[in-house]
N, C-alpha and C positions, 0 to 999 in steps of 0.2 A: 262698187258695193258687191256687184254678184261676183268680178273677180276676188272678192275678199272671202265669200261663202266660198266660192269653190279650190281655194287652198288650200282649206278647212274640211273640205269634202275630199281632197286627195291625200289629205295628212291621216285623217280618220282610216280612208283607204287601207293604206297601207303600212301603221304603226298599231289600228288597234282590232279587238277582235271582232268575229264576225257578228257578236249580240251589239256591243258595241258603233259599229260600222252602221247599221240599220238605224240605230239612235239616233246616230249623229246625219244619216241621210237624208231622216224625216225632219230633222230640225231645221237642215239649212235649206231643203225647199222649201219648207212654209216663210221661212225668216225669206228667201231671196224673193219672194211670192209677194209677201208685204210691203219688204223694200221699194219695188220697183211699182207699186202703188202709191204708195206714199210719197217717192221721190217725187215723183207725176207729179202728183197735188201739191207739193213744193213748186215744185217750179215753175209752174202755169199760177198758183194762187196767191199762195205766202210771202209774204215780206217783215216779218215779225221784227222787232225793236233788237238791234244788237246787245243793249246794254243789258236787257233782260234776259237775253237765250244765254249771254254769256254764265251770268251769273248762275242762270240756271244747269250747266252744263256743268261749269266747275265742279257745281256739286253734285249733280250724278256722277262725274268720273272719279270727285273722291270717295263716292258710294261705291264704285267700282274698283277701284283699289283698296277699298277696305275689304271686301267680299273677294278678291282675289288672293291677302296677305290669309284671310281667315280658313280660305278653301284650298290652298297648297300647303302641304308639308314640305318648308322649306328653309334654307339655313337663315336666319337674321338678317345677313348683310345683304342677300336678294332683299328680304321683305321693306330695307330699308330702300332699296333702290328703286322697289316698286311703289314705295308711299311718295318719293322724292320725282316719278315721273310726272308731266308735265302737257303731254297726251298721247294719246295712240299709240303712233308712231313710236316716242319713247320707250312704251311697253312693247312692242314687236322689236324693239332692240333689245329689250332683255332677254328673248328666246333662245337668240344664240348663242348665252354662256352655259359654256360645258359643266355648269352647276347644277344646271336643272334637265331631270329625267324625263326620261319618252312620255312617262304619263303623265306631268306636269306641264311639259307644255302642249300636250294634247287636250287639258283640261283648263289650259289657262285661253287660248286660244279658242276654245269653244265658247268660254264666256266674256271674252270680249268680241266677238262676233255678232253671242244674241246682244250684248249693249248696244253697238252699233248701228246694229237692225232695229232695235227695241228705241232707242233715241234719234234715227235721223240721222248722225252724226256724216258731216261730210270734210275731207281734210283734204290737204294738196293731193292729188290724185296721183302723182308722179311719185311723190316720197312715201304714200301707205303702200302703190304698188310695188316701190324696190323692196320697202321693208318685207311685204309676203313674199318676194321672193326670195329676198336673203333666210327670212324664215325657213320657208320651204324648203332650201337648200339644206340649212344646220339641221333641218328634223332628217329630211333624207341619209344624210350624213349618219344622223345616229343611230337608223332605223339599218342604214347600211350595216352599220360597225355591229350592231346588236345581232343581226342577221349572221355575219361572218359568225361572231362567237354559238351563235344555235346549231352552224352547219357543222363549226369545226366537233362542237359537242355529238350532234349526229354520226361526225366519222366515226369520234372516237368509240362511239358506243358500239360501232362494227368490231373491236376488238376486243372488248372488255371480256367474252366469253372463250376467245381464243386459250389454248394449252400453253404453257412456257416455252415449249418446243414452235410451236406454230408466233409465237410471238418473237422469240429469235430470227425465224424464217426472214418474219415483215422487217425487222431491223436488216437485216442479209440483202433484202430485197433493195432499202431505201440506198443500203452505200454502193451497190451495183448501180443505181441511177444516179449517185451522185447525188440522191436527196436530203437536202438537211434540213427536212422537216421538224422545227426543235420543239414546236407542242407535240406531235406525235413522238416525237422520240424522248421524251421525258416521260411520257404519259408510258408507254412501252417499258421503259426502263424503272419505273416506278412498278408496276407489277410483275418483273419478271425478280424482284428485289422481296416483293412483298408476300408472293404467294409462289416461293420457290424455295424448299428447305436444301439441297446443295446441287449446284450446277455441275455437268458432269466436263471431261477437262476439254472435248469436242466444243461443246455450250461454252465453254471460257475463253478458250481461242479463237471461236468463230464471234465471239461477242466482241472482244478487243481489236479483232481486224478490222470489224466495221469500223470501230471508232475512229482508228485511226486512220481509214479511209475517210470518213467523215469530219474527222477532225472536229469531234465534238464528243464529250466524255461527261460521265458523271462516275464524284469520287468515291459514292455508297457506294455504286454498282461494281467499282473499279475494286475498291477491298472487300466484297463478298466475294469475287473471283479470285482474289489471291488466298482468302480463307479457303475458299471449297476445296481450291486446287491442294492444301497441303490436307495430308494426310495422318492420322498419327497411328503408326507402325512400334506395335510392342519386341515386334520380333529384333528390331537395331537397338535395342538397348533403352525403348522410349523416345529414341530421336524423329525429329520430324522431315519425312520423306515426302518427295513426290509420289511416289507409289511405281505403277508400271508405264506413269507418262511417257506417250512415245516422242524421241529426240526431236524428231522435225516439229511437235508441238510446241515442246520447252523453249525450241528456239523462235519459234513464229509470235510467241508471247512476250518471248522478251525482245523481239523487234517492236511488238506493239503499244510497249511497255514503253519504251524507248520515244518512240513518236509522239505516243500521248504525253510525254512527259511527265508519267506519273512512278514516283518511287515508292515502293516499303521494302522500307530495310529487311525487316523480319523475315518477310519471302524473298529478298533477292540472297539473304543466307542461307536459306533454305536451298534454294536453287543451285543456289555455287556447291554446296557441300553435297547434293544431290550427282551434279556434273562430275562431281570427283570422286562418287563413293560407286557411278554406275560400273552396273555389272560389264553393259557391253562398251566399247569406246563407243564418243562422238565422232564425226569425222572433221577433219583439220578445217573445211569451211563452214561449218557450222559451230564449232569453237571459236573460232575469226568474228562471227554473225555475232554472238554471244558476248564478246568480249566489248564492240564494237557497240553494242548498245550501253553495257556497263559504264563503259567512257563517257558517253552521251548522258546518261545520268550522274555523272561524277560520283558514282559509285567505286567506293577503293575500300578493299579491307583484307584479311587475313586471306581468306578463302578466295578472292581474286587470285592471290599470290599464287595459291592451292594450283591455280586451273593453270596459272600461266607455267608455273614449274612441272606439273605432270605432260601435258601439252608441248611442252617446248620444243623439243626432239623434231618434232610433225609439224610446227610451225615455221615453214620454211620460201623464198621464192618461188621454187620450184614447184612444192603444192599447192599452193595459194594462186598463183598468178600476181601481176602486178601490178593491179587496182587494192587487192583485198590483202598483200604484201602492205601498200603500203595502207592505209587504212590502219593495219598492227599495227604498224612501227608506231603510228600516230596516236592510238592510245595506250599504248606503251609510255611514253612521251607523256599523254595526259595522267597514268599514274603515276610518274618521275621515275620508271622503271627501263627504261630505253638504255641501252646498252653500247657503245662507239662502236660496233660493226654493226648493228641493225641500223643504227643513224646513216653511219655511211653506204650502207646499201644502197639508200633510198634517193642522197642527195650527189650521188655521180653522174655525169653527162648519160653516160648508156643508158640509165634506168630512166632518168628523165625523160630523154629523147620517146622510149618507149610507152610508159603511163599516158604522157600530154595526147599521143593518140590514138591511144585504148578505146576513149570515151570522148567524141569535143564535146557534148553537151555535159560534160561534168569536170571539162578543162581548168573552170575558175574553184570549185569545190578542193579538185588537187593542188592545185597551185596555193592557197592558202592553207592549205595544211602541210607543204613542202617547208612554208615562212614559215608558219610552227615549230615544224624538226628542226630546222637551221635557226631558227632564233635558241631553242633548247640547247644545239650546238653549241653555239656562239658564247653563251651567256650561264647556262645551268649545268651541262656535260664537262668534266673535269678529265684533265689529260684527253682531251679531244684530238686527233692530229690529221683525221681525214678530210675530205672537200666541203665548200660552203657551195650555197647558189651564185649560179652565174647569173647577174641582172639582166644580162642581152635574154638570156632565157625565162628564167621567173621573174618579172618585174614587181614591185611592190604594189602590189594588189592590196585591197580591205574587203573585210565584208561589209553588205551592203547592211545598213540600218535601216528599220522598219519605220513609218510617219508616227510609231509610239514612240520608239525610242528618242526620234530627231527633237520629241515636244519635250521629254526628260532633260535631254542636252541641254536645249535652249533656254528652259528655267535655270538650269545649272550657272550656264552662263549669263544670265540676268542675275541671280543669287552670287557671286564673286565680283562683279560691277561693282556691285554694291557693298562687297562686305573687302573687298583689296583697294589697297591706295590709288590705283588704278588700273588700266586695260595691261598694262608694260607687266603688269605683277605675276599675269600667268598665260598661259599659251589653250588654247581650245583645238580642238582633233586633232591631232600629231600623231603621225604616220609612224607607228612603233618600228616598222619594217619588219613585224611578225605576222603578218598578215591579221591586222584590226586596228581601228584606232584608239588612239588612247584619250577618253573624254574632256579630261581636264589635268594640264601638269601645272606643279608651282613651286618655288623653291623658297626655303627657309633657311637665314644665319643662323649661326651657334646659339643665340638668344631668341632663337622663333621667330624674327621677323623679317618682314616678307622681305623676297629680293627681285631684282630687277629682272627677269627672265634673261635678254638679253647680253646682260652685264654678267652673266654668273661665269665662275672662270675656277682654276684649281688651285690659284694661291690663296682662296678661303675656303672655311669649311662650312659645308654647305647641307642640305636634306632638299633631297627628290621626293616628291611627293606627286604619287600618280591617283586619280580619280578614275573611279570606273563606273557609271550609272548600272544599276543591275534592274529590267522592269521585268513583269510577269510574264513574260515568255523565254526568261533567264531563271528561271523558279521551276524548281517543282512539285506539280499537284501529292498532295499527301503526306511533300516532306518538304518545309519552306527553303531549305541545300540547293542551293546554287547547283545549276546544270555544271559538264564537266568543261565547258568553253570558258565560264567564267575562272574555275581552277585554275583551268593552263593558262590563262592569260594573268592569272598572279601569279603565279610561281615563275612562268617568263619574266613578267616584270618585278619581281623580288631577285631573279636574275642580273640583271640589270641596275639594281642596287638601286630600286625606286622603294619609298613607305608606299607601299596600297591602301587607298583606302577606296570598300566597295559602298556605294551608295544607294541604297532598297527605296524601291518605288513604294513601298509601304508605308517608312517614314518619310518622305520628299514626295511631297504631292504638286503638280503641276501648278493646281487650283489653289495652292494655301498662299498666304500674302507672302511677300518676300521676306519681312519681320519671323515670320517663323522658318523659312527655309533656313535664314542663318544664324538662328538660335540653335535649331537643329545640327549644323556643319559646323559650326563651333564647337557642338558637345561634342560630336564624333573623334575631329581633331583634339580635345584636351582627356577624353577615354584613351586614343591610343597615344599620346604624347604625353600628359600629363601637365601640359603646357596651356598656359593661354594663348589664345592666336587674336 
């Protein structure tokens, strides 16, 4: 019994205040004062008729459950639960659901204490004592987690008076530590959004570096800084300029641009026609930097062209070196713009030999973008007649899949199981020998229906049909456009003379029943075939 009070007395403690605390301090020593009198006289005295204390107990504790559904605000299905208890015990099991609040069961607990006290009541000593401490534990628990969120409130309130300028700083600060603190950095990000009327282009750059150090991004924030950064200039005819953004800025944003994965069109037009209308040149690696991020966003348009035909001349081996040589060729390549001497620059034994030990921690990075060029070669480049990769040297390498992607794949192939006549019907990861694999292949007769993977041969006519899971880190933020790896690796394999079809983790959920994935892959296939499958 006093261990029951003084649960009671360490829950009050430390969940409620200090008017509170005193209440509850007085109450459970006079209640434990009693207790341990009374018990006394129990023990030495009483031997009371069982059939009568029974019956009379019942109905205190239904008194007691009545006065506890009456004195919590609480949802129905507790109050049912606490009518349907059975004793004590029972109700010290209900404490623990994360239903009920700090001050619910600090006041539920209070008054089955004084019941307790108030009636005598004695139960298996072993099972009331797990129960307070299982209690005990889930209040601690909550009283913890309630704690955390006051402290975290407490930080945040050290910043709330901070300048934009000085709010920047603390973002600066967290991705120097490498902290990703994402209640702080929303909380941050949220008032440098909301009581900032334009970020200057220092403030835009220095904000997107962190992110993408951080690797953590918010998309408001990400299009105020492409807003602020344009400028509108009456003097070009009304066109919209960067203004006097200095180059090593332009270019530090759109690496950062790049990383975060986040695109707008509007400003990376802005940008390019900027690159091309400046007064002073870029210089040829900083053009390379620029380009190289473009790619990465599978950004391709007019004013790409713009850069890559003014630039061209400067865009050479010799200035570049040949890491950031070949890097061009390669997105060159990702806008189908790659040319049979840039290609074969790149994929001769010399340049090879040289690249592979520029860098080894980015030996595997080259080497699959080497299978790129040479798949391009192979497959998309016309009248080609220079060298392929030697296997002894670039072996067929892939890139490695992320445990998001593996979980896409894997429903992909539970979702054909089920929807192909069987396993024979289609092939799963197949080694494109472009550097990636190919998620899912399958072939179709003249009539659409499926073929034996195996069996397929040239004296029929046939359809190649390549799968490609596309999940959110294939996307990108503010423009749902496939990154430019998913690009190249259809235009490779439209190369190739496969039908692509890309498959978006938006409509293919891992979680959905397999009945809708291939309701889904049905539609897709009879959208671009017109065909039942």
């Amino acid at each position: 019994m006093l261990q029951f009070n003084s649960t009671v007395f360490t829950i009050a403690t430390r969940c409620t205040s200090r008017l509170l605390w005193r209440l509850n301090a007085t109450l459970t020593t006079n209640a434990a004062t009693k207790t341990t009198e009374q018990q006394q006289q129990v023990d030495n005295n009483l031997k009371p008729s069982l059939q009568g204390k029974e019956i009379d107990t019942v109905s205190k504790f239904n008194e007691l459950k009545t006065k506890l559904c009456s004195d919590l605000n609480v949802d129905p299905s507790i109050s049912s639960k606490i009518q349907n208890a059975r004793n004590v015990h029972d109700l010290l099991e209900l404490m623990k659901t994360p239903l009920l609040s700090q001050n619910n069961i600090v006041k539920a607990m209070g008054t089955i204490s004084f019941w307790v006290n108030k009636n005598n009541v004695k139960e298996d000593g072993r099972n009331v004592l797990k129960s307070q401490e299982k209690s005990d534990n889930v209040l601690e628990s909550k009283c913890s987690s309630e704690l955390k969120v006051e402290n975290v409130e407490e930080d945040m309130s050290r910043y709330c008076d901070l300048s934009t300028s000085e709010m920047i700083k603390e973002v600066n600060k967290l991705a120097l530590l490498r902290d990703r603190n994402i209640p702080l950095l929303n909380y941050l990000f949220q008032n440098i959004m909301e009581y900032n009327k334009v970020l200057n282009a220092g403030a835009c750059s220095s904000l997107m570096y962190s992110m993408s150090i951080l690797n953590y991004s918010d998309e408001r924030l990400l299009k105020k800084i492409c807003t602020d950064l344009i400028s509108i200039k009456g003097t070009n005819g009304g066109d919209e300029t960067l203004g006097d953004i200095p180059h090593v800025t332009v270019v530090s944003i759109m690496k950062s641009m790049a990383y975060v994965r986040y695109r707008n069109n509007h400003f990376l037009d802005v940008i390019c026609k900027d690159i091309v209308n400046a007064k002073s040149r870029y210089k040829t690696k900083q053009i390379a930097s620029v380009l190289l991020s473009l790619a990465t966003l599978g950004y391709d348009s007019k004013h790409t062209g713009d850069i890559i035909q003014k630039y061209k001349p400067q865009l050479t081996l010799e200035t570049l070196g040949h890491s950031n040589w070949l890097n061009l060729v390669w997105c060159y390549v990702v806008f189908n713009r790659a040319q049979s001497l840039q290609v074969e620059s790149v994929l001769n034994d010399k340049f090879i030999s040289k690249v592979m030990f520029h860098d080894p921690k980015r030996k595997l990075s080259y080497q699959l973008k080497l299978l790129n060029i040479n798949g391009y070669a192979q497959h998309v480049l016309k009248n080609y007649s220079g060298p392929f990769l030697n296997t002894d040297t670039v072996p067929y390498v892939v890139s490695t899949r992320s445990k998001q992607k593996e979980k896409y794949v894997s429903a992909l192939e539970s979702t054909l199981k089920n929807m192909m006549p069987s396993t024979a019907h289609f092939r799963m990861n197949v080694n494109s020998k472009m550097g990636f694999l190919l998620d899912a292949e399958l072939y179709v007769d003249s009539n659409f229906k499926p073929m034996v993977a195996n069996e397929v041969d040239n004296t029929r006519k046939f359809t190649k049909i390549a799968m490609l899971m596309v999940d959110y880190y294939d996307t990108c933020l503010g423009n749902t456009d496939h990154q430019g790896l998913i690009k190249l690796y259809t235009h490779l394999l439209r190369g190739k003379k496969y039908e692509v079809l890309c498959i978006s983790y938006q409509n293919f959920g891992v979680e959905d029943k397999i009945e809708r994935r291939i309701t889904y892959l049905r539609r897709q296939l009879w959208d671009k075939f017109k065909k039942s499958f």
